[in-house]
N, C-alpha and C positions, 0 to 999 in steps of 0.2 A: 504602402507598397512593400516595404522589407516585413510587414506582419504577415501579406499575403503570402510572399515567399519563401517566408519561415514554413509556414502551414503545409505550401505547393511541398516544398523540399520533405519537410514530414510525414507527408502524404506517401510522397516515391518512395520513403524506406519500407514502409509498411509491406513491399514486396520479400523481403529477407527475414519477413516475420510471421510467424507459425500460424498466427490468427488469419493470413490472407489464406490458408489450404482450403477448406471447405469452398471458399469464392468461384477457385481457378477453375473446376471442371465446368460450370457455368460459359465462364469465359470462355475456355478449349473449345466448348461443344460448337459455337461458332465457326471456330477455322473451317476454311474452305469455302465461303462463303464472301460478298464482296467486300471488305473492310469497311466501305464507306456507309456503306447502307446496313449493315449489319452488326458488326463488331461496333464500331463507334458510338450507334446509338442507344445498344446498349450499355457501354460503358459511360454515357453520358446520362441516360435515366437511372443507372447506377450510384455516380457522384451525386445527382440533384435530388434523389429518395433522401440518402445518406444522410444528406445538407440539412433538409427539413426536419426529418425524425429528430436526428441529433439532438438540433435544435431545442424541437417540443419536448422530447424525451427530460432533457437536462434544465428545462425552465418550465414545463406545462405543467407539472404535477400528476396525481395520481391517472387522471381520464389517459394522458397522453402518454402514458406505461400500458396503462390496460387496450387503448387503438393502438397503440405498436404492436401489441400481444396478438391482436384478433388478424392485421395483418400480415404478419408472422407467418400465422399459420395459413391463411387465402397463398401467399405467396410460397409455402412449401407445397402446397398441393398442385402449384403451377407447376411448378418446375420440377414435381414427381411426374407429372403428364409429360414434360417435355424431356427425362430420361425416358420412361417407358416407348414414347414414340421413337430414340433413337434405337432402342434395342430392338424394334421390329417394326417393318415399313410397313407391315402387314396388319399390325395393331395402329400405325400412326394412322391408316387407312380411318380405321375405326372408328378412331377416337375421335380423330377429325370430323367426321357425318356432322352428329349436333353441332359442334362447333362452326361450322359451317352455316349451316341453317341459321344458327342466331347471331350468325354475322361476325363471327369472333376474328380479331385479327390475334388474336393468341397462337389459334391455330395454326394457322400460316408458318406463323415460326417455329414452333414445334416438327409441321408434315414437310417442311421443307421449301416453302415456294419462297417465305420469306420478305417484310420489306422495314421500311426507315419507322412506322407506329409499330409493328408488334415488335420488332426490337427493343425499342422503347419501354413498353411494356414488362418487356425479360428482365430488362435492365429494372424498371423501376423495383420488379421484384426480388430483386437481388441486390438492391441496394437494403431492402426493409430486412434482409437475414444478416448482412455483412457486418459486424461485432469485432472492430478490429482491436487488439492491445495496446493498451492506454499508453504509450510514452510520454517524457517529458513533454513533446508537441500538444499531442491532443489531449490530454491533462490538464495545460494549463488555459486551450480553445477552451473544452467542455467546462473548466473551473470560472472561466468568465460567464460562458453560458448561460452556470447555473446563479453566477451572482447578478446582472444585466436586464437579463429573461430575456425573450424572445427581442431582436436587433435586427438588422442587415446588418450591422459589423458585424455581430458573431455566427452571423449566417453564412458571410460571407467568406470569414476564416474558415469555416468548416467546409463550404463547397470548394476551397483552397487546397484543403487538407484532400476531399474528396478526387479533386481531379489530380492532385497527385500520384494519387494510387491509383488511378484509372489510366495514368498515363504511364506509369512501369509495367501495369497488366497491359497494355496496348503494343508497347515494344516487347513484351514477354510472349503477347498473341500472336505478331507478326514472326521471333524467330519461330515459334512453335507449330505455327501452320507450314511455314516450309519444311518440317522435318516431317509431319503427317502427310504435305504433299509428296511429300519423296518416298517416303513407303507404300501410299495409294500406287504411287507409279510404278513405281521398280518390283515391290512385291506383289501387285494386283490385289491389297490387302483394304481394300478403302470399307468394305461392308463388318469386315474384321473391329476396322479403326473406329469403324461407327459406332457399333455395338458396345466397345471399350470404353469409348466417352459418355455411353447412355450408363452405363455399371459405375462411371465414375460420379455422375451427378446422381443418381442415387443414393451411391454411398455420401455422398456432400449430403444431401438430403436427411440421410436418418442420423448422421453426425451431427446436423443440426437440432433434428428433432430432438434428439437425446442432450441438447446442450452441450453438449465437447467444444463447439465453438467458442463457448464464454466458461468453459471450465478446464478440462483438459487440457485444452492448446493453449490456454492461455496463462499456463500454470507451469507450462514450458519456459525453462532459461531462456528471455527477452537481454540478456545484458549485455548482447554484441550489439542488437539493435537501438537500446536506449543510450550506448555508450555513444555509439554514430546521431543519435539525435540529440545528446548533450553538447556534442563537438561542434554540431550546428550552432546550436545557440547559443555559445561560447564566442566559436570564430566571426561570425556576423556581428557588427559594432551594434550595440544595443539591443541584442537580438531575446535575450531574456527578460532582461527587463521592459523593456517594449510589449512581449505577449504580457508580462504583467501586468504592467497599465496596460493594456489592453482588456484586461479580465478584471479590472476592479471600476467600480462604480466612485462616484466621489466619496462615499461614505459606506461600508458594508454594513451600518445600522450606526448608530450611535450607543456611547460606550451607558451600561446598566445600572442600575443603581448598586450599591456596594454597601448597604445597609445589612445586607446578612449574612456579615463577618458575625463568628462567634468569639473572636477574639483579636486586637491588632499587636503585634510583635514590633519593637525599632519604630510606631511612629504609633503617633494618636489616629482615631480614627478617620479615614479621609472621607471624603466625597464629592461625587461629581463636579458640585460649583468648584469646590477646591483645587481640583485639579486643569479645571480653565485658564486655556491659555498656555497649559503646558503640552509636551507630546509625553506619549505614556506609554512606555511595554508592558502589557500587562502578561505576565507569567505563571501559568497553570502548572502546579509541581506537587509531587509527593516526597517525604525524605527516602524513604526504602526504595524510591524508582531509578533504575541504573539509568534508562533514559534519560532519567532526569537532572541525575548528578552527572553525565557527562556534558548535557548544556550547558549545565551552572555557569562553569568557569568562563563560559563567552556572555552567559548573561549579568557577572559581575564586572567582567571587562568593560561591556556597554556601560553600564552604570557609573563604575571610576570614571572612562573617559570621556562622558556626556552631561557628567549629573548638572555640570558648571553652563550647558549650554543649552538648558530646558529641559533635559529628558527624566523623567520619573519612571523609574522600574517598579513595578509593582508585583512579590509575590503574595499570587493565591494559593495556598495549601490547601487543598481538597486531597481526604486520605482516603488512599485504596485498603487498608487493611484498620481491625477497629483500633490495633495500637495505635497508631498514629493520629487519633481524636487526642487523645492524650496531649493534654498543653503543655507538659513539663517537657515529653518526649521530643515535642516539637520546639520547643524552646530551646533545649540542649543542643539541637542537630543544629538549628540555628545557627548558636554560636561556634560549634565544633566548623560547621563551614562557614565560617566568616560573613554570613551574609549580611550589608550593613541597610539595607533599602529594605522600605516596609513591605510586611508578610500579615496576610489578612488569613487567618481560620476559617474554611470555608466549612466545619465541620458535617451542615445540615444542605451543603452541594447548592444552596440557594444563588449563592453567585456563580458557579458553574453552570446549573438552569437558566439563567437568565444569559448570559454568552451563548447559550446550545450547546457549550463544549463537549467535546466525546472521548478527547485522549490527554496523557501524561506523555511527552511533554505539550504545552498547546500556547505558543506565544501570538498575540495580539496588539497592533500596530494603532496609535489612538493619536489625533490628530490635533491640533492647540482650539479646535473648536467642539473638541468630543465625538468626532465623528469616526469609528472605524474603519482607517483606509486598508486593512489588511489582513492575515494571519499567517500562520504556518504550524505543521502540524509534525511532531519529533523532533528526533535530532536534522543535525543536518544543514544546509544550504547557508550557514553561518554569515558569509560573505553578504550573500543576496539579503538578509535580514539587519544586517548592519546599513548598505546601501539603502532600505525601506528608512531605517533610521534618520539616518542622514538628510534624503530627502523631506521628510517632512520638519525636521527642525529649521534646514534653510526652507522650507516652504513659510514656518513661520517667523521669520526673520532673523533667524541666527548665521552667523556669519564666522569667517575668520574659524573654522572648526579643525579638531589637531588631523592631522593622516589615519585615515583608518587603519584598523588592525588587519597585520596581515595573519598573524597566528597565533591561537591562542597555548600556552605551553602546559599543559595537566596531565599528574599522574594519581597512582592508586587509583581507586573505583573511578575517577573523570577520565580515566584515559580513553581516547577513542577507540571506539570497537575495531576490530580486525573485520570486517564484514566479509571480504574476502573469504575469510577460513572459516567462519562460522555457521556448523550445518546444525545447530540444536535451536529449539525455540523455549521461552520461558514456558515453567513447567510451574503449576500449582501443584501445591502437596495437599490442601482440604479437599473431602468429597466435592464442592459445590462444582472444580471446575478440573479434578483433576484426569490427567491423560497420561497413558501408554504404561498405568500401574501393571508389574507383572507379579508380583504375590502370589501362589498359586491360590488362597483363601479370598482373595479379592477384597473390598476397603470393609470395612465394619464398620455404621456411623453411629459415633457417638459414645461408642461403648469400649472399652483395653479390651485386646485380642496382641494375644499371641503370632507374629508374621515370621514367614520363611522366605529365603532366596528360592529363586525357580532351580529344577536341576538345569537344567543348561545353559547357556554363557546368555549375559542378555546381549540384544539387537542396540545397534543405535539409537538414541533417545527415551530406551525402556529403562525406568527406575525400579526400585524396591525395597520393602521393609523386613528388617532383621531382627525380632526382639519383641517386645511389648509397646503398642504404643496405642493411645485413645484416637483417633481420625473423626474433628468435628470438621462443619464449612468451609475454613478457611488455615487450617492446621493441624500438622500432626507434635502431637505433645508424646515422649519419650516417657515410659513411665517408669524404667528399669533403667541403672548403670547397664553399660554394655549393648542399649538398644542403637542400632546400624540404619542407616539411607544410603544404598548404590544406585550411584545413576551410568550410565555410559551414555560418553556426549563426545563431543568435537568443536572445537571452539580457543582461540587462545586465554581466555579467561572467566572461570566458573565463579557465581556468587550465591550466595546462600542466606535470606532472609531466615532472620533468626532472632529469637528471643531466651530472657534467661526463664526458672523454674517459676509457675508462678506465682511464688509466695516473694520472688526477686532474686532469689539465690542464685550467685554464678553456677554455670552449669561447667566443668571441663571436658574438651574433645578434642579426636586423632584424630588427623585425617590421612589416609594413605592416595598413591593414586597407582593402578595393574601393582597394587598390592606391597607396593614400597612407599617410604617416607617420599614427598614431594621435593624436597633438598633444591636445590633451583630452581623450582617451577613452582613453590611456594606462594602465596599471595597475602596479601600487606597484612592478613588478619594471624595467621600463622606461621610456627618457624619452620627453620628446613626439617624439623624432626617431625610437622605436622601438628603438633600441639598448638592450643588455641584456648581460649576462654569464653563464654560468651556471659558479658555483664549486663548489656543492656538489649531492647529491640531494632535491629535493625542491619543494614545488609553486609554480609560480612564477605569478602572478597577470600574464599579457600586455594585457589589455583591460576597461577599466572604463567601459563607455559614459555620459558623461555628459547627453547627450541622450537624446531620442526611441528605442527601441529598435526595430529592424529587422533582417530579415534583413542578414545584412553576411558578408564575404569573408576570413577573416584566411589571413596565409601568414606562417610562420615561416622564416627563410633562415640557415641557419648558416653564420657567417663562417670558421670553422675545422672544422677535421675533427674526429668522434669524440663527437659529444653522442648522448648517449641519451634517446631520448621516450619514455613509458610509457602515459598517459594523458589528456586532454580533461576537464576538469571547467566546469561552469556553475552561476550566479549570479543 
């Protein structure tokens, strides 16, 4: 009951959020018309469409993407009829004839006689366009969904979810038809009001067509409304955890073989049988990833305070950049971060294919029998991942275990991002992936080329090259003292993957930020005068704003020839 209600209640917020806009003129076009037999029904073929697709969509596989698609469109060309018929009674006439004749009850509700099946109908068709934005709620429905496959629990949460928001559009329809009634009345405006509503499902219509539904709107600041659906599943006793388990299977597969480590770091090789009987995090990590060094310090936490009580942390090193094949590189960072729990070199991604994994960071919850009860994907939900913990060690009979952490305490590059103030996204600096270059010469691959600033100021998140530098896949290498990278960002804390010359040579660099030394807003790699070093590869922390965060101006100036940039990371 509290899973349904979680779902009902996540369902009603979905009114305060941008993805229900296209739905409402649907809805509207009803007022005026008997609630019972009209409005309701179709808000309820609404919810029940919703329930099923979801459903298939999120467990069926490809066929049940491709029949959502084809009714997609059956159901946009319904309900392009059923604007057109409002804009002219004289065309509803019309359109109506065949429909008629072949017995349609579509019709009906379109020309206006209306009853409890073709409502039905409106509704179900408005349930197969309706693409609401994922919150926490239906995030964690749809994540059971797709681990489960097709249920009555998870049907049933979703018709949950569905007649929630069928029931904030229903008290939304009811104030709404008495203000349309009061203008019919008082201004004799009702053929006016018709018209307007038939212009509005239209425009719903080609917003859909055009995908604005799942892209534009949905692309829209959601974080009044996820914040109200985190408070939900906060305030209610068990209310998160509960859709958890709710959304996990006993086993999300069993844990893979681990045989194609290229190298094991802190422990001899393990494997499977080995680790029977234990529970096990398994940890997907790069050293250059800020993501990833901000987890660390809660995933070495777990490890101190569990290792005595069954729990085995296991990092996997799969590297995104090719320095980081490098076993020394990774050996060093190793030990620079203290990490004392085995690190498996995934160097040829074999054991990240075999998990499916897709992202840095990517922790996986592994149970005393090998069976995957879990994951989580980035940073983030720390608490909830420790709780995951916990439970399965007393699942397998540990006992007596200390108080969870409440917080983890990390600075330099582990410090938590400000996410609040952070409007820049990681930037590659190689052609293969890079964005919002303004050069006027644009990248040259492969080859030194001479780059200039643009004349004019750059925009938010536009970088640029100053100087000579070679631009391969995944970096650009400086080939001249004095060669420059401006970027303009927003963020309390700028990082900059880097490496030295590549014969090894330390490289020296300024760095300035709106063209003065950094002096307090420094970051752990450089001093207040901006000066820095770069010895080795890997990510170097240039900008820690101590103030007010603003757009601001950084330029990196290499005092020597032969550094290599890779990457832009923010904080």
């Amino acid at each position: 009951m509290i899973l349904a209600l979680l779902a009902f209640l996540g369902g009603a917020l979905t009114i305060v959020s941008p993805c229900i806009l296209p739905v409402l003129p649907f809805v509207f076009a009803r007022t005026g018309r008997p609630f019972v037999r009209s409005t309701l029904p179709l808000l309820g073929g609404m919810a029940a469409t919703f329930a099923a697709v979801a459903t298939l969509a999120a467990a069926g596989g490809g066929w049940a993407v491709r029949a959502n698609a084809i009714g997609r469109a059956a159901a946009l060309a319904v309900l392009a009829v059923l604007a057109l018929t409002l804009l002219s009674r004289r065309l509803a006439d019309r359109v109506a004839r065949p429909f008629v004749a072949l017995g349609s009850r579509i019709t009906d509700a379109t020309s206006g006689t209306g009853d409890v099946v073709s409502s039905l109908v409106l509704g179900a068709a408005t349930g197969l366009l309706w693409a609401p934005c994922a919150g926490p709620v239906l995030g964690l429905i749809l994540a059971g969904a797709a681990i489960r496959g097709p249920s009555a629990g998870t049907t049933v949460l979703l018709a949950a979810y569905a007649l929630g928001a069928a029931t904030s559009l229903a008290l939304a329809t009811l104030a709404g038809g008495r203000v349309l009634a009061a203008l019919k009345g008082s201004l004799g405006a009702g053929e006016w009001v018709r018209r307007a509503l038939g212009a509005a499902v239209l425009a719903a219509v080609a917003a859909i067509a055009l995908g604005w539904d799942t892209g534009a709107l949905a692309s829209w600041s959601t974080r009044g409304t996820q914040r109200l659906e985190q408070s939900l599943l906060d305030a209610l006793p068990g209310g998160a955890p509960a859709l958890r388990a709710a959304g996990e299977l006993a086993g999300d597969g069993t844990l893979p073989s681990l045989d194609g480590a290229t190298l094991w770091l802190n422990s001899s090789p393990l494997t499977r049988d080995a680790l029977r009987g234990k529970v096990v995090l398994v940890d997907f990590w790069t050293y250059s990833c800020i993501n990833c060094l901000r987890a660390l310090p809660y995933v070495k936490a777990w490890d101190a305070r569990y290792r005595e009580h069954g729990l085995v942390v296991l990092g996997v090193h799969a590297p995104e950049f090719a320095f980081e094949k490098d076993a020394d590189n990774v050996r060093r960072a190793v030990a620079e971060l203290a990490i004392p729990y085995p690190v498996a070199l995934d160097n040829d991604f074999a054991i990240w294919r075999a998990f499916d994994n897709h992202s840095w960071p990517a922790h996986y919850f592994v149970d005393a029998l090998g069976r995957i009860r879990g994951h989580h994907f980035g940073e983030g939900e720390y608490a909830a991942s420790e709780q995951r913990i916990r439970a399965l060690l007393m699942e397998a009979g540990q006992r007596d275990l200390p108080p969870a952490i409440v917080e983890v305490e990390a600075d330099g590059v582990a410090r938590a991002a400000d996410f609040e103030r952070v409007a820049s996204p990681e930037t590659y600096i190689g052609y293969r992936r890079a964005e919002r270059f303004v050069s006027p010469s644009g990248l040259a691959r492969d080859t030194a080329q001479a780059y200039a600033l643009p004349a004019d100021p750059l925009a938010r998140n536009d970088w640029a090259l100053a100087g000579r530098f070679t631009v391969s896949k995944e970096r650009a290498v400086a080939e001249d003292a004095g060669a420059r990278i401006v970027f303009r960002f927003r963020a309390r804390d700028l990082h900059l993957v880097l490496g030295p010359a590549p014969d090894g040579r330390p490289v020296r660099f300024r760095v300035t930020i709106d063209g003065k030394p950094p002096a307090g807003d420094a970051g752990i790699d450089v001093d207040a005068s901006g000066e820095g070093v770069v010895r080795e590869q890997r990510l170097y922390q240039l900008i820690r704003q101590a103030g007010d965060v603003t757009d601001r101006t950084l330029s990196i100036e290499f005092l020597d020839a032969g550094a290599q940039a890779y990457a832009f990371t923010f904080g």
